[in-house]
N, C-alpha and C positions, 0 to 999 in steps of 0.2 A: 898914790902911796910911794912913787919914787924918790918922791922928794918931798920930805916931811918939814921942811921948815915953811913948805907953806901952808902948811896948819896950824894956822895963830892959837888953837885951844890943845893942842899939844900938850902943853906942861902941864893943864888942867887935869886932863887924861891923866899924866903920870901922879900929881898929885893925889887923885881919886884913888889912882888904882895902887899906890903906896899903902893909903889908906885901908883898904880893902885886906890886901895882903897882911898887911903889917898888923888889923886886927886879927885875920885869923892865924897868925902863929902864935899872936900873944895868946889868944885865946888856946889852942893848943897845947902851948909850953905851959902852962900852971896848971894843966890836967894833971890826972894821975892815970901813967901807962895809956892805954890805948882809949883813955877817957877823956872827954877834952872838960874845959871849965865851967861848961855850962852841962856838962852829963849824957852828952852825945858822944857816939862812938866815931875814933879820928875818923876820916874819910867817907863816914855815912854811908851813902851808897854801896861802899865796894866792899862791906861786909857779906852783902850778898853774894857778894859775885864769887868774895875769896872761900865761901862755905860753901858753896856750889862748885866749885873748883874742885875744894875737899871735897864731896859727896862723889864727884869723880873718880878722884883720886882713890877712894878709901870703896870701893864698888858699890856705893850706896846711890847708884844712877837711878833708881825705880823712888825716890824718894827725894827728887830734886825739887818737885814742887808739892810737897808734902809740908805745906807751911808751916803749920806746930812744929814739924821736925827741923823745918832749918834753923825760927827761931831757937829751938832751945841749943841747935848744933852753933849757932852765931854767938848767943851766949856766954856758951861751953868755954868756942874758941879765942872768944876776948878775955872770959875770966873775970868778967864783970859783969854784972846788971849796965843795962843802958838807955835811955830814953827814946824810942821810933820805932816802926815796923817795917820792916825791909825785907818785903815777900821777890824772889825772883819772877818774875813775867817773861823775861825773854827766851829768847829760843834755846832748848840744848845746846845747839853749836856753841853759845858764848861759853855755857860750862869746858869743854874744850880747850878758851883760850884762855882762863885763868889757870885750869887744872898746873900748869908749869910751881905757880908760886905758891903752892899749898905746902911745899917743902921747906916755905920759911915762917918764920913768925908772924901775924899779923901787922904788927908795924913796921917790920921788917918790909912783908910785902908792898904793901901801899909808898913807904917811898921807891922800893923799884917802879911798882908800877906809875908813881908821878912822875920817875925821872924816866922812863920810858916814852912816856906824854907828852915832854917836853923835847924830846931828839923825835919823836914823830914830827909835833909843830913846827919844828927847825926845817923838817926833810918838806916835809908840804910845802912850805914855802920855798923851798927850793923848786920844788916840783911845777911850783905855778910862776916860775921866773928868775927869783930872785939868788944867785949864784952864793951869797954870803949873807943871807940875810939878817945881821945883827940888830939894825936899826928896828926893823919890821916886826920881828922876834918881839921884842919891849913894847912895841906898840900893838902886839896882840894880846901880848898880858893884859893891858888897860881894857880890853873888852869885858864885858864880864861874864858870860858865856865862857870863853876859855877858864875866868877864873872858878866859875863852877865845875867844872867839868875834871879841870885839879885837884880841890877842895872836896868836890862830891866821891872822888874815886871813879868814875863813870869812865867810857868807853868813848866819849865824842875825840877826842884826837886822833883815836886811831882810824876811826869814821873818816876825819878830815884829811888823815892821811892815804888813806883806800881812794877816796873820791879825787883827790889832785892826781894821784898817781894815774887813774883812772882816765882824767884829762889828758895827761901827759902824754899816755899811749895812744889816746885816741887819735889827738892832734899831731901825733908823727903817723897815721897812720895803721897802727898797729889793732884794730878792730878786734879779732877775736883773742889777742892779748888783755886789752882792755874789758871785753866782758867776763871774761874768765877770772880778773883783777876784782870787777864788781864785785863776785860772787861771795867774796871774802866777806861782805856785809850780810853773811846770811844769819850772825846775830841780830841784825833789825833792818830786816828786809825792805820795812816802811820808807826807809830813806833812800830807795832804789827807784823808788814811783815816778821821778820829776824825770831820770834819766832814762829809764823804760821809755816813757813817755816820748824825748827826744829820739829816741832811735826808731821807736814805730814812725814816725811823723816822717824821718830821714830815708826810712825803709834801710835801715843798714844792719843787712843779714849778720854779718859775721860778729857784730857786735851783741847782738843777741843769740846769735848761738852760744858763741863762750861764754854769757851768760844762764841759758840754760842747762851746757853742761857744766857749769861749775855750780850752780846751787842741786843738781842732781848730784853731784862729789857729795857735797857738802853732806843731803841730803842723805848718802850712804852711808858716809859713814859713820852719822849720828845713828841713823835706823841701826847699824852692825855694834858700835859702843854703845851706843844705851837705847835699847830697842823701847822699856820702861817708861822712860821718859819721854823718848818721841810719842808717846800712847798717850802719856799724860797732859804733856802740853798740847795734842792734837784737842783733847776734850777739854781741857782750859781755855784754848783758845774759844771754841765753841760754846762754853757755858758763860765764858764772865769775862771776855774780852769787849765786848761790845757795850756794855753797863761798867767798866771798870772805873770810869771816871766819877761814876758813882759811889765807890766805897768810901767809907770816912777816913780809910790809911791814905788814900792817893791824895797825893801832894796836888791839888789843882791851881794852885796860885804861881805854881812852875812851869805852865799846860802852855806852848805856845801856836799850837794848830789851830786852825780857820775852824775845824769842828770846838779845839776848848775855847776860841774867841766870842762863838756863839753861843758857847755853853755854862762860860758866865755870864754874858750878858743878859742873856734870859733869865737868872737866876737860876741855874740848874736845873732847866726844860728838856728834857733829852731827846723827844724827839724834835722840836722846833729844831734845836742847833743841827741835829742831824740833816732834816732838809735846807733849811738857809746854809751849810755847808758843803750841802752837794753842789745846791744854785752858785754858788762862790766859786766851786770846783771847776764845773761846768764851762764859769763864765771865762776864767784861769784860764781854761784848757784851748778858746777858741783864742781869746785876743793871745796867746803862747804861740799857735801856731800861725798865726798872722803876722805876726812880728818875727820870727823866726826862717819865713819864706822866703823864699831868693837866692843867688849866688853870692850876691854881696855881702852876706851876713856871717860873720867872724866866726870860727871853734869858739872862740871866748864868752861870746855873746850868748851863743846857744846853749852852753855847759851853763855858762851863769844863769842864765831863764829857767834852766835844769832844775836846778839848786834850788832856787826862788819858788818854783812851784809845784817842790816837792812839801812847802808846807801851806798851801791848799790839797793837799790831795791826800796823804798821810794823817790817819783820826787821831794817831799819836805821836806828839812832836812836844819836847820841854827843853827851858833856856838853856843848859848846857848841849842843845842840838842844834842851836843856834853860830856854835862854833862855824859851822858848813859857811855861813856868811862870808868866812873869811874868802870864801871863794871867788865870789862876785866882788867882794869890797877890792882883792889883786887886780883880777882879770879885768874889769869892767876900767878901772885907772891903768893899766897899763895900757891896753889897745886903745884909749882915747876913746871910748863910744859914745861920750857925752861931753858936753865943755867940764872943766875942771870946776866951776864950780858949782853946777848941778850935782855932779858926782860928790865932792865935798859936803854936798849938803843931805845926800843917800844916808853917808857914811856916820856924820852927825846923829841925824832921825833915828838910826839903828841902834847906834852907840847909846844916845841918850836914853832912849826908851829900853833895851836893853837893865840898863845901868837901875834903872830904879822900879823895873817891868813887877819885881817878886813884892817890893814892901808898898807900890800903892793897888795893886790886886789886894794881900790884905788888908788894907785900911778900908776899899771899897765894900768889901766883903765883911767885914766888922758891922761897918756903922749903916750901909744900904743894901745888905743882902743879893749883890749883886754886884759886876765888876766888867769894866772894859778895860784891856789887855794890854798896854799903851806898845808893849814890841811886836805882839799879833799884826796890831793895828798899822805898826812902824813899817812893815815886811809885805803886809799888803797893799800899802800907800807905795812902795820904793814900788814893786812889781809891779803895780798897775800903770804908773808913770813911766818907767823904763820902757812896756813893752808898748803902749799909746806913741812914744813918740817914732816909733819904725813904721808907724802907719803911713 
């Protein structure tokens, strides 16, 4: 990625993703208020997030997953009827980092929080190299992962931003700066698994402590702000976190984890996917530390492995977490771990599969009751290649 003009499908990309873009404002602009054209609420996602914020805000914390109750408080706060069900799942902590934008209007907030999104993406990529990266910037728009993650209201940049930064410290160094840094991911801890995982393997104490005492932070001060809630989603988690991908609201044509790769493909088997996703995990976890072994072997390479096989291990993982990608897609072209155009060709497979992952899951799912994954598939093909050839 330093040099972008040797990517002869470039302009492709930007045409794509012109496209992409350019349908959803239209689509947007001819709504009415926080409606977009087709009767979904702007941002999707992050109505949740922003009415959880308010239930913060407004000391209604015992009642954050009090589903009836946020729909009709989501509602309320749009002022319109709207098309989808957008129950919060994640952790208390996230209510925390919305609680700020409660104090504005709904579409007020969504474009902060987009344009928040966008000076994260700029900083990560800073983070992971690139001193000015304008070039890089436009060519992560084309991904479509980032463009979800926009568009949906969602939390994956700042993800992205946590995890580079993350790097950052590591690779100067800076261990229990850098766990401590993790912990900020304690709205979805899931994404923490691939780099746990390097640190056990690495035995690197300090990086694991600062991240146990900072999700113990985290942990407090959710327990002290909304003790309610922590109650709540402890027994959510336990009752319907495990079958979630079973309810008929969840978005599964978005699912990009090795467990939802098996879990369409089986036609909605829950527990088949469950075992052939452990064996996957498993298999992940040894050829990871195989390839990983030795002195030779880059910060670069090992973060990127990180990332990579945090989505075999993770039961919950969707295309706007795919952003994380962008990690490996830097790192792995900048250190050279590969010739240029094996790597080139990583970045392709992802991109493309990516790019058109949501609309052939449902066509599959329409007309064969069952669906293979094609960016699941893309992430597991790039991983198992990358770490095969360190053998």
């Amino acid at each position: 990625m330093t040099n972008l003009r040797k990517f002869p499908l470039v302009p492709l990309a930007y045409i794509a993703a012109l496209m992409l873009w350019g349908g959803w404002l239209f689509n947007v602009t001819l709504g009415q208020g926080a409606i977009d054209r087709a009767g979904q609420v702007i941002g999707t996602d992050f109505v949740m997030f922003y009415a959880a914020g308010h239930s913060l805000a407004e000391g209604a914390q015992a009642r954050l997953y009090d589903f009836a109750y946020q729909y009709h408080l989501q509602q309320s706060l749009i002022g319109a009827k709207f098309s989808g069900t957008y129950n919060f799942y994640v952790s208390p902590f996230a209510a925390i980092l919305y609680a700020p934008f409660a104090g504005f209007s709904y579409l007020t907030a969504f474009v902060l929080w987009t344009l928040l999104g966008l000076v994260l993406l700029w900083n990560a990529l800073r983070f992971l190299g690139f001193p000015f990266p304008v070039a890089h910037m436009l060519l992560s728009l084309t991904f479509f992962p980032v463009f979800a993650a926009a568009t949906y209201g969602q939390n994956s940049l700042l993800s992205l931003f946590v995890l580079s930064g993350v790097y950052l410290l590591w690779k100067r160094g800076a261990g229990l700066e850098a766990g401590l840094l993790s912990a900020v991911l304690a709205y979805k801890p899931q994404l923490l698994l691939g780099v746990i995982v390097l640190w056990l393997v690495l035995k690197a104490r300090r990086e694991l402590l600062g991240l146990m005492c900072g999700l113990v932070f985290a942990g407090a001060v959710c327990a002290l702000v909304m003790p309610d809630a922590v109650l709540s989603y402890l027994l959510l988690a336990k009752t319907r976190f495990a079958e979630l991908t079973t309810e008929a609201s969840f978005p599964v044509k978005k699912q990009v984890s090795v467990y939802g790769f098996f879990y369409l493909l089986l036609g909605r088997k829950v527990f088949a996917a469950k075992v052939l996703a452990l064996l996957t995990g498993a298999a992940a976890v040894i050829m990871f530390v195989r390839a990983n072994g030795g002195r030779q072997v880059s910060e670069a390479y090992k973060f990127s492995s990180a990332v990579l096989l945090t989505f075999f291990l993770s039961p919950h993982m969707m295309i706007y977490e795919m952003t994380l990608l962008l990690i490996p897609a830097v790192l792995l072209w900048r250190e050279a771990v590969c010739s240029a155009e094996i790597l080139r060709s990583y970045n392709l497979v992802v991109w493309v599969a990516a790019f058109i992952s949501i609309g052939a899951v449902g066509v599959q799912l329409e007309s064969l009751g069952f669906a293979l994954q094609p960016a699941t598939l893309a992430v597991i093909l790039v991983s198992a290649d990358l770490w095969l050839r360190r053998r």
